[in-house]
SEMAR-471521 format. One record per residue (C-alpha): residue number from 0; residue in one letter; x, y, z. Coordinates in steps of 0.001 Angstrom, whole numbers. Layout:
BEGIN
   seq   type        px        py        pz
   NUM      A         X         Y         Z
...
***
This chain:
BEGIN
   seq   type        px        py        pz
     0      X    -15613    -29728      7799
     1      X    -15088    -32635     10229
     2      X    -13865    -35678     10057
     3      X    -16548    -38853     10665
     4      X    -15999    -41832     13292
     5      X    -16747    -45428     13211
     6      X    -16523    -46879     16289
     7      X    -15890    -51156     16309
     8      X    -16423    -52754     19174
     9      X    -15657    -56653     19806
    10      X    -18424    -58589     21377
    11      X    -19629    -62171     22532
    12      X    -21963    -63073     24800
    13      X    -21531    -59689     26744
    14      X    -25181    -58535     27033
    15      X    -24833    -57256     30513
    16      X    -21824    -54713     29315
    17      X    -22544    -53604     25630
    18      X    -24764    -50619     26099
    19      X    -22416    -49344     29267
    20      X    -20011    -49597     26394
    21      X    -21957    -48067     23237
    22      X    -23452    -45265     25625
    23      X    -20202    -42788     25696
    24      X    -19523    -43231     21978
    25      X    -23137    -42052     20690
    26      X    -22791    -38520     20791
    27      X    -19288    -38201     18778
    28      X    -19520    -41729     16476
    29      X    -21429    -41681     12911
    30      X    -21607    -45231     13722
    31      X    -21004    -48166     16059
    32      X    -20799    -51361     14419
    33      X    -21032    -54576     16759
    34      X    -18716    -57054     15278
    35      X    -20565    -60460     17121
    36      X    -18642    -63453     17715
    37      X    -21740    -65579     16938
    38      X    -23171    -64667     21008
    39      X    -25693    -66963     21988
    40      X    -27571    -64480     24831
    41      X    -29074    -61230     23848
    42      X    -25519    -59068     22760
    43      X    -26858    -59120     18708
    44      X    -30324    -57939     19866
    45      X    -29137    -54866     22321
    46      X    -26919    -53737     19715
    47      X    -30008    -53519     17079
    48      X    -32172    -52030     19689
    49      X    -29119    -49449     20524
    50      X    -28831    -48672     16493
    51      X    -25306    -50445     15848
    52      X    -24601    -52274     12876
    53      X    -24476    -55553     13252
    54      X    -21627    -58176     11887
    55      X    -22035    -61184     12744
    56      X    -19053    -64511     12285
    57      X    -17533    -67302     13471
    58      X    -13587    -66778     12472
    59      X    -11373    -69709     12845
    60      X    -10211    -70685     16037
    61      X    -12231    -67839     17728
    62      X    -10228    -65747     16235
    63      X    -11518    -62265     17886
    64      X     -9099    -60191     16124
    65      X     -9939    -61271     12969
    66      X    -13894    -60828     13408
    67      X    -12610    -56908     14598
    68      X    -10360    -56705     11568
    69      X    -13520    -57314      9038
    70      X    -15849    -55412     11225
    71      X    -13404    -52187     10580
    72      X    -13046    -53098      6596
    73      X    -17238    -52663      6776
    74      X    -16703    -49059      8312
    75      X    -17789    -46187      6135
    76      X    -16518    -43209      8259
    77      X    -13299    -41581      7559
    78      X    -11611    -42647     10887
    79      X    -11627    -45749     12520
    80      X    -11882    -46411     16360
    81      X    -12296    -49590     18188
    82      X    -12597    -50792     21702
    83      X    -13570    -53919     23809
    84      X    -17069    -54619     25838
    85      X    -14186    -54014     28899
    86      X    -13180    -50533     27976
    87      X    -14208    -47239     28769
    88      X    -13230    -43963     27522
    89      X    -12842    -41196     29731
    90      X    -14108    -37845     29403
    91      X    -11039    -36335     28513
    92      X    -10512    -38860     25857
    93      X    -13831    -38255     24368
    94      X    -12961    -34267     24348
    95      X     -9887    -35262     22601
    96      X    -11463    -37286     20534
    97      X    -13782    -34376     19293
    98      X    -11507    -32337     19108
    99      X     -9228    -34423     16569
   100      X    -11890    -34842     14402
   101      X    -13023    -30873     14396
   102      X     -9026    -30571     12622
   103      X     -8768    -30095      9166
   104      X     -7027    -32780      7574
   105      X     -4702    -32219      4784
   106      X     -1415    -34275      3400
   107      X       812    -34175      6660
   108      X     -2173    -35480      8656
   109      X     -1704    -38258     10961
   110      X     -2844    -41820      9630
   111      X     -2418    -43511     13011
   112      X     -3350    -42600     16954
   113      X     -2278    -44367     19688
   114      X     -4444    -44275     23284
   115      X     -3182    -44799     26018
   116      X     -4944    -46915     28732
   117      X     -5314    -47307     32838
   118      X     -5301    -51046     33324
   119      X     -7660    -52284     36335
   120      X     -6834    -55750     37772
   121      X     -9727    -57087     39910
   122      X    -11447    -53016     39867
   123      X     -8228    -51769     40896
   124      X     -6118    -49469     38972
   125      X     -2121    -51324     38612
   126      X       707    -48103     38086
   127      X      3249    -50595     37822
   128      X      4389    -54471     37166
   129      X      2798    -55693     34207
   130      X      1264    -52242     33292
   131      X      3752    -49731     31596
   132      X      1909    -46145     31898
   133      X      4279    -45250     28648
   134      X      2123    -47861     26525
   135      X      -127    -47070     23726
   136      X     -2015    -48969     21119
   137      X     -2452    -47474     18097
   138      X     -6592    -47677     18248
   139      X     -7349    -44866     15736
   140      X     -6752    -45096     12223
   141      X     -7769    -43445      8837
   142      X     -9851    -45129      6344
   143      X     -7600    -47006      4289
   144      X     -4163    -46536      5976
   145      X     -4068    -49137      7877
   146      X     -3227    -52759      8454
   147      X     -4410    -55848     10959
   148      X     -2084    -58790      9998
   149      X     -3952    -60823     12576
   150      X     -4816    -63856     11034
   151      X     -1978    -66203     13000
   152      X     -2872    -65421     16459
   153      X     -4247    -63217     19510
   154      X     -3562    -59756     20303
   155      X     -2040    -58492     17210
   156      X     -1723    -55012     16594
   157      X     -2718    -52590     13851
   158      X      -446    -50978     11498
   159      X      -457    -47983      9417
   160      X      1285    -46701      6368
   161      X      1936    -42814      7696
   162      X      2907    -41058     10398
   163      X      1020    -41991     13747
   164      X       305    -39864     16921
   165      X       -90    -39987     20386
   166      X     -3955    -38720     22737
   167      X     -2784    -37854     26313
   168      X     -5956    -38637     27425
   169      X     -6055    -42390     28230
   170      X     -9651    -45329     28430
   171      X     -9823    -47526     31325
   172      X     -9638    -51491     30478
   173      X    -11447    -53659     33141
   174      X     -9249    -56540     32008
   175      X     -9120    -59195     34908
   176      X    -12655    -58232     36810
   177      X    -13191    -62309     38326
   178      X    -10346    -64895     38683
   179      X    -12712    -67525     36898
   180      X    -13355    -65165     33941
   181      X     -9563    -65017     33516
   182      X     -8268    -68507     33944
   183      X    -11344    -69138     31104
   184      X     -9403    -66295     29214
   185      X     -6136    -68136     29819
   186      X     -7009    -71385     28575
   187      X     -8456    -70318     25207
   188      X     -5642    -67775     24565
   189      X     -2705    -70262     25419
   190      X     -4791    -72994     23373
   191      X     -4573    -70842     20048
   192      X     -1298    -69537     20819
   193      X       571    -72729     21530
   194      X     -1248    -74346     18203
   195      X       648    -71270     16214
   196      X      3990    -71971     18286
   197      X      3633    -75502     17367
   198      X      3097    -74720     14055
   199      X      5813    -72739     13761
   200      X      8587    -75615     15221
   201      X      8720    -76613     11560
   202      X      9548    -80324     12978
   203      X     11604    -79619     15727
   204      X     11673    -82309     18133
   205      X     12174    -80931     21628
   206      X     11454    -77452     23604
   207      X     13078    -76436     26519
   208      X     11551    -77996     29678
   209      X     12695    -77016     32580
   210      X     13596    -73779     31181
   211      X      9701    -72995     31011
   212      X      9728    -72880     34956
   213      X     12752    -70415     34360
   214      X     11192    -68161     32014
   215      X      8089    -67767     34524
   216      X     10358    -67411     37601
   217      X     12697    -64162     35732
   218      X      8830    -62923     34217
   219      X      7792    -63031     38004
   220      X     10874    -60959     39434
   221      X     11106    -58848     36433
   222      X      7197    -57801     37093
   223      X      7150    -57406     40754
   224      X     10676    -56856     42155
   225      X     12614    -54443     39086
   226      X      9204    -52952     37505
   227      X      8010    -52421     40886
   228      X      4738    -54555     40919
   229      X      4635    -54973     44510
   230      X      4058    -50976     44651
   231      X       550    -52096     44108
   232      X       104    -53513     47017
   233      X     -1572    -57517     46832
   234      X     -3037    -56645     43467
   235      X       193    -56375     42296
   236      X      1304    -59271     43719
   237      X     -1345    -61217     42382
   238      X     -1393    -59518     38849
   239      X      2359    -60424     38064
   240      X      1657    -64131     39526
   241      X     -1618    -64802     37464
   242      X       236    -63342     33956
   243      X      3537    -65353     35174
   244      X      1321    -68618     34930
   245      X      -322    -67001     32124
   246      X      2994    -67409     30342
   247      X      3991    -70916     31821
   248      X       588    -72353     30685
   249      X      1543    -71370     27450
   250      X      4921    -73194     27297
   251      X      3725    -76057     29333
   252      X       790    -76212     26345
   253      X      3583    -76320     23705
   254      X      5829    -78407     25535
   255      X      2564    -80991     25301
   256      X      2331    -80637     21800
   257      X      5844    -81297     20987
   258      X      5499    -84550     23283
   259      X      3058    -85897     21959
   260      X      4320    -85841     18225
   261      X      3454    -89183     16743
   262      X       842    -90373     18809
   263      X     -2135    -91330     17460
   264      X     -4763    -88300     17233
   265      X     -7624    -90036     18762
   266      X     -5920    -91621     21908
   267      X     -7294    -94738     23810
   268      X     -8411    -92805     27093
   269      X    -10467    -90526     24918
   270      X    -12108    -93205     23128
   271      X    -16119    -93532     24440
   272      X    -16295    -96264     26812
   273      X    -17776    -99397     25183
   274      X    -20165   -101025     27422
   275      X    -20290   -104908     27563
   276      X    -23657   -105961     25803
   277      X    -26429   -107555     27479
***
């Protein structure tokens, strides 16, 4: 007998993109669920009139992680899949897929799969710099095996308690497709990440300065020069610069934090400007 799927997939305000995204799943999925970060266009409307499930929050922080992470504790299938409004599977992934589920599964079955991915950086496909074609998420887990410890920041990944396996057949993530889309991406990552850094200084009073222009300047020729980046032609050039300020935004953003220690929350140039009355 085969296994079942549930397939999560992260949303907000991505109207335009969710049924390109629910479309190749229908066929092989026993559900989709739409796990809504509280959209304010039409996303929780297509994905009723497509036939998901619907979870809808508002986690802390806009936490996206965590709305995923209780979207997959909702699933009722006996594996777990998710993927972003910027993914798509390939065909070969969806045949392996299908086939991985046709298996019988017994006590030495895998709790875990890992996917790997094609990253596209402005709709163009990046073989080296930032993107390591060796890299795989795990994105595929059993019902109960797994683990999202996500709750103190971005981008965590799952866990599982068994043995985990590899898909040779990769999805494509769209990740950068406009400049503006990512510098908005930027700013709200770095804010919650730099919070959790700050967090973590545990009273510390200073953070390396200087050394932030450093860091960015070795992430830079790391990236491009000994991972090859500029084998990508300009994309690659401008992939490695945009995650290099990616980086320096972040420590900049702590460095701020730290600085400020001791000032008054509300400052005086943030007050509302009191007009003389007449």
């Amino acid at each position: 007998m085969s296994s079942t799927l549930s397939v999560v997939i992260a949303a907000r305000n991505c109207a335009d993109r969710l049924e390109a995204t629910v479309h190749p799943w229908r066929p092989i999925a026993a559900e989709i669920i739409v796990a809504d970060q509280m959209s304010v266009d039409a996303t929780p409307e297509i994905a009723q009139k497509l036939g998901c499930r619907l979870f809808r929050n508002d986690p802390p922080g806009g936490n996206f992680d965590l709305n995923r992470k209780l979207a997959m504790q909702q699933a009722t299938s006996d594996w777990v899949l998710y993927i972003d409004t910027d993914e798509r599977p390939t065909a070969e992934l969806l045949a392996e897929v299908r086939a991985f589920l046709a298996l019988p599964q017994g006590p030495d079955s895998p709790d875990g799969v890992r996917i790997p991915n094609v990253f596209y950086f402005l709709g163009k496909p990046l073989r080296h710099g930032i993107y390591n074609p060796r890299s795989a998420e795990i994105r595929m887990v059993r019902k109960g095996a797994w683990d999202y410890p996500c709750e103190a920041g971005f981008h965590r990944g799952l866990s599982v308690k068994g043995r985990v396996i590899r898909f040779n057949s990769p999805y494509k993530h769209f990740n950068v497709n406009s400049l503006g889309e990512w510098f908005i991406k930027t700013n709200q990552y770095t804010e919650h990440d730099a919070d959790r850094k700050y967090a973590e200084l545990a009273g510390r009073e200073t953070v390396a300065t200087y050394g932030a222009f450093w860091r960015a300047f070795r992430f830079f020729l790391r990236h491009y020069v000994f991972k090859l980046g500029f084998l990508d032609g300009f994309h690659g050039f401008v992939a490695v610069y945009y995650f290099m300020l990616y980086h320096l935004t972040l420590d900049l953003k702590l460095w701020e934090r730290v600085s400020q220690r001791g000032q008054r929350e509300e400052r005086d140039f943030l007050k509302p400007l009191e007009l003389p009355k007449r």
